[in-house]
C-alpha positions in Angstrom: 3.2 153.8 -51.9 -0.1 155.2 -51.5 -2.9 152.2 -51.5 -6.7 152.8 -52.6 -9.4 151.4 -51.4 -11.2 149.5 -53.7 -14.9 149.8 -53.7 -16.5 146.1 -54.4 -19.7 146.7 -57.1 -22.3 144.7 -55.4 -23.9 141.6 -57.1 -26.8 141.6 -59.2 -28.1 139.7 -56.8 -27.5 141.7 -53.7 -28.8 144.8 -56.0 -32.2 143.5 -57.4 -32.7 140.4 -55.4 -35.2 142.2 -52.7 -37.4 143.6 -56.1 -37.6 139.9 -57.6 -38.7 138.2 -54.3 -41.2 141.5 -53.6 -42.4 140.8 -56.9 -42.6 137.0 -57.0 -44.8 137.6 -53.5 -46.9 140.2 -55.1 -47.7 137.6 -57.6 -48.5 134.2 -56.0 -50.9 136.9 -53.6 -52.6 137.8 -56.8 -52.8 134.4 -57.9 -54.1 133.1 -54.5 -56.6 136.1 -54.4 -58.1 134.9 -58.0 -58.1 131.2 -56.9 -60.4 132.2 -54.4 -62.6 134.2 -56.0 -63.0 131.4 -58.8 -63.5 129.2 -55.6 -66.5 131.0 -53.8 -68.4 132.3 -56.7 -70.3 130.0 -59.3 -71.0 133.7 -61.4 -67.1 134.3 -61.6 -66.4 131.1 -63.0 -68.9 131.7 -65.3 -67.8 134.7 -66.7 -63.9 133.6 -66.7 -65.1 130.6 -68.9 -66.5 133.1 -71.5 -63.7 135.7 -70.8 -60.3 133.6 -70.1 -60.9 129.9 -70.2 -57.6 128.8 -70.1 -57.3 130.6 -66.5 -60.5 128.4 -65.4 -58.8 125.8 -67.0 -56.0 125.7 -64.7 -58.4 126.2 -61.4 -60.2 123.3 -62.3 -56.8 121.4 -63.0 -55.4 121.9 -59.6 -59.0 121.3 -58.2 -59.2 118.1 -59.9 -55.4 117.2 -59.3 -55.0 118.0 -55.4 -58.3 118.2 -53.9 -60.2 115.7 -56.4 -63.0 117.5 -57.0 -65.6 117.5 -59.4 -66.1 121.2 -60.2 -65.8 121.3 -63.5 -68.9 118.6 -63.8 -70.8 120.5 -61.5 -70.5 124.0 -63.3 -71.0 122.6 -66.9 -73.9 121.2 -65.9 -75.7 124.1 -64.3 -74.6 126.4 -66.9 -76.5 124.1 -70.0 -79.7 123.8 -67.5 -79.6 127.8 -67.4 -78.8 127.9 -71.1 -81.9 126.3 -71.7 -83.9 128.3 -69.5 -83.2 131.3 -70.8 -83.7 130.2 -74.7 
C-alpha cells in the first residue's frame, strides 16, 4: 500500500498572525506619535479641537485620568483670552 504524505494547511493564525501584530504595532506607534504631538504643542491642540475634537477629547481624557492634569482648563482658557484679542 502506497502511503501519501499529507501536507497540514497551516492555521490562520500561523498564516496572518505576523501581519496583525505588525499592524497592531504600526498603530499604537501612530497613536503614541499623535499623543505627543498633542502633548508638546498648545497650536496642535488648537487646531485638533476645531478639526477632530473627539481625538482631543480622548488626550485630555487620559491626561486627566492617569496623570491628573489640568490641560483641558488650561487650553480653554487661553484660547477665549486669544478669542478676544483678536475680535
Amino acid at each position: 500500500m502506497i502511503k501519501k504524505e499529507i501536507k497540514a494547511r497551516p492555521s490562520f493564525l500561523k498564516k496572518y498572525g505576523t501581519f496583525i501584530v505588525l499592524f497592531e504595532l504600526g498603530l499604537a506607534g501612530y497613536a503614541y506619535l499623535i499623543y505627543r504631538r498633542l502633548n508638546s504643542s498648545e497650536g496642535m491642540r488648537y487646531s485638533y479641537s476645531k478639526n477632530h475634537p473627539f481625538v482631543l477629547h480622548a488626550y485630555y481624557e487620559v491626561g486627566e485620568r492617569l496623570g491628573g492634569l489640568d490641560t483641558r482648563q488650561t487650553d480653554q482658557e487661553r484660547w477665549k483670552t486669544y478669542e478676544r484679542q483678536n475680535k
